[in-house]
N, C-alpha and C positions, 0 to 999 in steps of 0.2 A: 604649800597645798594649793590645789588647783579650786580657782570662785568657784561656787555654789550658780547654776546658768538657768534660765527659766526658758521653755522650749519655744513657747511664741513669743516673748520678746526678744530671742537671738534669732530669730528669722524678721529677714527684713519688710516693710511693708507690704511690698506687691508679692511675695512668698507666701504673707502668713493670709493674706486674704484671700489667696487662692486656697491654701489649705483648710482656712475657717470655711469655707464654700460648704468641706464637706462633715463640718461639726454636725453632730446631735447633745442635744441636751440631755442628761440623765440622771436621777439622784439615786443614791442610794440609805438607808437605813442603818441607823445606829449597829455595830453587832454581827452586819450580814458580810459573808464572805463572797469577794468581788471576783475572784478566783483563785483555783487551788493549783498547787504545784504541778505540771506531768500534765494538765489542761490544754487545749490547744489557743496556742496564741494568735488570734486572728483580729483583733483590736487592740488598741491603747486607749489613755485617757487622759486630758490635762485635768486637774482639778480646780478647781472655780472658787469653792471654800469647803472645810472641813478637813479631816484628817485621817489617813488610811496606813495603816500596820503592815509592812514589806514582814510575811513572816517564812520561817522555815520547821518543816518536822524534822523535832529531836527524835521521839519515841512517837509510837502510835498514841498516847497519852498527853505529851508535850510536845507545844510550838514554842519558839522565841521569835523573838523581834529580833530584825535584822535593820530595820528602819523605820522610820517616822515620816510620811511625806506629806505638807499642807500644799495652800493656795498656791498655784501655779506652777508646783511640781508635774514632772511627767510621770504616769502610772504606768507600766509596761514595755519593754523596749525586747520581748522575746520575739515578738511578731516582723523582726524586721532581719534576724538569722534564724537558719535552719539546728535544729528539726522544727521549729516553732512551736517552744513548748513551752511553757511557765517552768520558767525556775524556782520561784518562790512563790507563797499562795500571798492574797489581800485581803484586807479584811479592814471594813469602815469604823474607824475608831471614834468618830459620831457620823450625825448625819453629812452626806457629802454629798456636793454638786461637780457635775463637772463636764466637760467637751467630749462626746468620745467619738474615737474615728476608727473605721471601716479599715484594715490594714490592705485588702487586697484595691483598694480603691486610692488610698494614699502610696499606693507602690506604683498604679497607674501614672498617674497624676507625677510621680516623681520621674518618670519616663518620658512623660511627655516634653516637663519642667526639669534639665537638668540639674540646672542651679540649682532648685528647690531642691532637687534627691540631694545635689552634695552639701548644701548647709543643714540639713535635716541631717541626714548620716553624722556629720565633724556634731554636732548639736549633741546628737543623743553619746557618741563617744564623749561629748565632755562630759555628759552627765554622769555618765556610766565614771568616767575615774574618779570624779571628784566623789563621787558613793565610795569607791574602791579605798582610798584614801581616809574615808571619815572611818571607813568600818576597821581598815588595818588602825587607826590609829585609838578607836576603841578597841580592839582588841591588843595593841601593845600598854595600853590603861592597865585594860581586866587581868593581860599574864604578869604586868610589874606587878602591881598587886596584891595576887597569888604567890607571885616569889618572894616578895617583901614580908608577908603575914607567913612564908615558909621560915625567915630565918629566924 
């Protein structure tokens, strides 16, 4: 299984200070949803402290949890492929702080700074598998499981 990466500390010093340049601070509220599915991706977020629900609509009535993400995980990585849309909604499962950055400004910035686009880019792909990997491996859990309590 591929480690578990934190977005600013895989970018090297003179990278992430150039990209902390263009952090804002923001918190959010126990409860409140940070964004919904099909929303337009035009930011991300590292998070700072607290904990945010990666979820998905089962039914117009039911969501599930697809993920768990705390301190120093990356929130969003729709904003950096096209159509730039939220795949899944968020939703702050307490209070949460965290970095958030401007996508059309970090895409700049990455232009300018190649390096920086391409440890950014490899960065948020590992992130992106090693999510991929935790979820298939929960879900070969949940269908053993199911088959087990079938026979």
């Amino acid at each position: 299984m591929t480690k578990a990466i934190k977005l600013l500390t895989a970018l090297p010093q003179p990278q992430r200070q150039s990209l902390m340049t263009l952090a804002k601070e923001v918190s959010f509220p126990e409860d409140v949803h940070i964004f919904e599915a099909g929303g337009t991706a035009d930011r991300f977020w590292v998070i700072r402290s607290g904990a945010v629900s990666l979820t998905q609509e089962v039914t117009t009535h039911q969501r599930v949890t697809v993920a768990a993400l705390g301190s120093g995980d990356l929130l969003g990585w729709s904003w950096l492929f096209p159509p730039y849309r939220w795949d899944f909604g968020a939703e702050a499962f307490s209070p949460v702080r965290a970095y958030e950055f401007d996508a059309a400004a970090v895409l700049r910035l990455c232009e300018e700074d190649r390096q920086l686009g391409m440890i950014l880019v490899r960065s948020v792909a590992e992130i992106l598998a090693h999510r991929l990997e935790t979820t298939r491996g929960k879900l070969m859990e949940q269908y053993g499981s199911h088959r087990r309590g079938a026979l």
